[in-house]
C-alpha positions in Angstrom: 96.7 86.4 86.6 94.1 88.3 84.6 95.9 91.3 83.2 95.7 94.3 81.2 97.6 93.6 78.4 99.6 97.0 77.4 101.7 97.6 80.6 100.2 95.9 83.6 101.9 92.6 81.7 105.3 93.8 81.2 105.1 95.4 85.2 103.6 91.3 85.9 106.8 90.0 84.1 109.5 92.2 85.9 108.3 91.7 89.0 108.1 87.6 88.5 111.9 88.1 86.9 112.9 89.9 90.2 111.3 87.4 92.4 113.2 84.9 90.4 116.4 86.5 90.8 115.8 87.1 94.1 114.7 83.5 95.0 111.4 84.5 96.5 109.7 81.8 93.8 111.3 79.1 92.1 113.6 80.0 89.0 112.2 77.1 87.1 108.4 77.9 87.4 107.0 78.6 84.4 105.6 81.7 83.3 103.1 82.1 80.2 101.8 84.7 78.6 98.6 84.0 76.8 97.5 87.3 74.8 98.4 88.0 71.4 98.6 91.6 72.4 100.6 91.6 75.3 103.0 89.6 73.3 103.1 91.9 70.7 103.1 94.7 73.2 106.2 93.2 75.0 107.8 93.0 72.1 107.4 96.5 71.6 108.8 97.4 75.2 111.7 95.3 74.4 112.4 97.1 71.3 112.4 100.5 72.6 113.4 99.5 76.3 116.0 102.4 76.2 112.8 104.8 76.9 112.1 102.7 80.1 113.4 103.8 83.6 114.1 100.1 84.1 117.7 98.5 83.5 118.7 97.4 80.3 119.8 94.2 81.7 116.2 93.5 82.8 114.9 94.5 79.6 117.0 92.2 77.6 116.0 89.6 80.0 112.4 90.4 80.6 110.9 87.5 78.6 114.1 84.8 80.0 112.0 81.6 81.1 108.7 83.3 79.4 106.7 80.7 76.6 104.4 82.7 74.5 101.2 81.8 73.5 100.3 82.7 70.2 97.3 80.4 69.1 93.6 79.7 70.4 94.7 76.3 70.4 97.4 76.2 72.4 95.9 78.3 74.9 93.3 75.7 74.9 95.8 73.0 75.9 97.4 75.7 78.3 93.8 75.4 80.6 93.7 72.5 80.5 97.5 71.7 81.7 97.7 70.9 85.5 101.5 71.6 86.2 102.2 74.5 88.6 102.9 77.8 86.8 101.8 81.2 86.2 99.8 82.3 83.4 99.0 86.1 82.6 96.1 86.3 80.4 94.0 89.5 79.1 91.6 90.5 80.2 92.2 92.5 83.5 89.0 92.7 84.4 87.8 89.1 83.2 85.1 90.8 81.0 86.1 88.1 78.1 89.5 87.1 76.3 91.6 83.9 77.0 91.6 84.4 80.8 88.1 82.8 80.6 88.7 79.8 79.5 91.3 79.5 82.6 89.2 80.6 84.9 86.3 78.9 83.5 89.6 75.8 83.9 90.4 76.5 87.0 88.1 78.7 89.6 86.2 75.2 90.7 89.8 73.5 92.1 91.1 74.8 95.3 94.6 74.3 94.4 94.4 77.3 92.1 94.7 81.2 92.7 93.6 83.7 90.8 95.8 87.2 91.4 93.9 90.6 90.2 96.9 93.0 89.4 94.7 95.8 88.4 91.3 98.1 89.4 88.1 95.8 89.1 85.0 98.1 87.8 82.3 97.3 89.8 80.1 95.0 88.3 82.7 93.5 86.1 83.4 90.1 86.8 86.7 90.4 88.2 84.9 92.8 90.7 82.5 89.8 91.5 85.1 87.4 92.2 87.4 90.1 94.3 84.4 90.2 96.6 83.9 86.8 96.5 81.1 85.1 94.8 81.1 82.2 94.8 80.0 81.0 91.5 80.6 83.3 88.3 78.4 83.1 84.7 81.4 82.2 82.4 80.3 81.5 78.5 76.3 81.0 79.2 77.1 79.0 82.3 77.8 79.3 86.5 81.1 78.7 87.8 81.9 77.5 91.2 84.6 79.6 92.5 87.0 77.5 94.8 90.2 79.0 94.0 91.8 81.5 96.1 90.9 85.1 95.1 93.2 88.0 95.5 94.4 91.4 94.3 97.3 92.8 94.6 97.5 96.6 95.3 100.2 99.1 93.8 99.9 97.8 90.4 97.1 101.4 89.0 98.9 102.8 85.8 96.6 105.8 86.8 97.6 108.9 89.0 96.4 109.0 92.5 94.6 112.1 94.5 98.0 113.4 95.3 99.5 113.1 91.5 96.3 114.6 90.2 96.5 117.0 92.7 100.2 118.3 92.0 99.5 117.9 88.4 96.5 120.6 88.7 98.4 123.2 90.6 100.9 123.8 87.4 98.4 124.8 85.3 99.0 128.3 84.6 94.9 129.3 85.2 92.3 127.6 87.0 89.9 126.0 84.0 86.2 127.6 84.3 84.7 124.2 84.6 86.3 121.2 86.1 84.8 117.6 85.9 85.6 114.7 87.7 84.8 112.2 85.3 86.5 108.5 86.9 86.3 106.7 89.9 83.8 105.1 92.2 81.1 107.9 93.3 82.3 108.5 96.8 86.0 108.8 95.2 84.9 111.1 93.2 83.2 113.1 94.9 86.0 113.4 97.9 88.7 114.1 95.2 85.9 117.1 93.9 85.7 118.4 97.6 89.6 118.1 97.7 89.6 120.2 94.6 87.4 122.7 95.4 88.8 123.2 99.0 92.6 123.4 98.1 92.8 125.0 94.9 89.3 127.1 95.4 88.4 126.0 91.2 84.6 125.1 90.6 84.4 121.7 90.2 81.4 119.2 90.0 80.6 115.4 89.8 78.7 115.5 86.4 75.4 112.8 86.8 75.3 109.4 84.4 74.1 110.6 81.0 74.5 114.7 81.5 75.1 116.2 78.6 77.2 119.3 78.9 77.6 122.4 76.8 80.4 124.7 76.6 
């Protein structure tokens, strides 16, 4: 599971804890977490879970049945292990990290599936293997992609249309200028329409490299 590794890997690890307790996946399958970051992110979630809307119980167990991995080495061994499990590894999009060395591991054997929890930037190579090539350029060389490719929806840490949307109408006074600045194109430009049509502001799409003066 390439993941981001502040917050779309703790979401990852309560939702394979409440599968688990739920019995929708083994109890015993193992989980790793291979990204010094998200580890030390966890940690920090852990620490302070009392600021979380999630149940202290589930905090305190969060990481129950979860082996770290700290060291390049053993994340080395942990591609090359064949024994089924789940690994979350940075980075989401598969633009470099650990998660390369799995997928370099394990996208050429069928048996394997690789779960996108997260938006893939077009272009990226997560984006390429959502879409389904079928060989990616991993470290200087092509891939065969075998696996199973998937990505799960529901996972965004960003706002949608609506949440933007409801977020916009308690400003006190319409901005003079307002930018959409993220998204795919044809997102972002129906979001500027929805903008400009509900909430009457002037709004605009700003073109790759505009510069902009205030």
């Amino acid at each position: 599971m390439p993941s981001f590794a502040v917050g779309r890997a703790q979401a990852l690890l309560l939702v394979l804890h409440r599968l688990k307790a739920a019995g929708a996946i083994p109890a015993d399958l193992p989980v790793f977490l291979d990204s010094p970051m998200a580890i030390e992110a966890t940690a920090l979630y852990r620490r302070h879970g009392r600021l979380l809307r999630v149940p202290p119980r589930e905090v305190k167990s969060l990481c129950d049945g979860v082996r770290m991995v700290v060291t390049a080495q053993q994340s080395m061994r942990l591609a090359r292990m064949r024994y089924p499990s789940v690994i979350i590894s940075a980075s989401g999009m598969a633009t470099g990290g650990r998660v390369l060395h799995h997928l370099k591991s394990m996208a050429p054997d069928p048996r394997h599936h690789v779960v996108f929890a997260g938006f893939q930037v077009s272009g990226s190579r997560g984006a390429r293997l959502v879409e389904g090539e079928t060989e990616v350029k991993i470290h200087g060389e092509y891939v065969p992609v075998r696996a199973q490719v998937s990505q799960l929806q529901g996972f965004s840490g960003h706002a949608d249309a609506d949440g933007l949307m409801a977020w916009m109408r308690q400003l006190p006074q319409a901005p003079r200028q307002t930018f959409v600045v993220h998204g795919e194109p044809a997102a972002a430009d129906t979001l500027r329409i929805r903008i400009q049509d509900r909430l009457g502001w002037k709004v605009r799409v700003p073109q790759h490299g505009e510069q902009v003066s205030t």
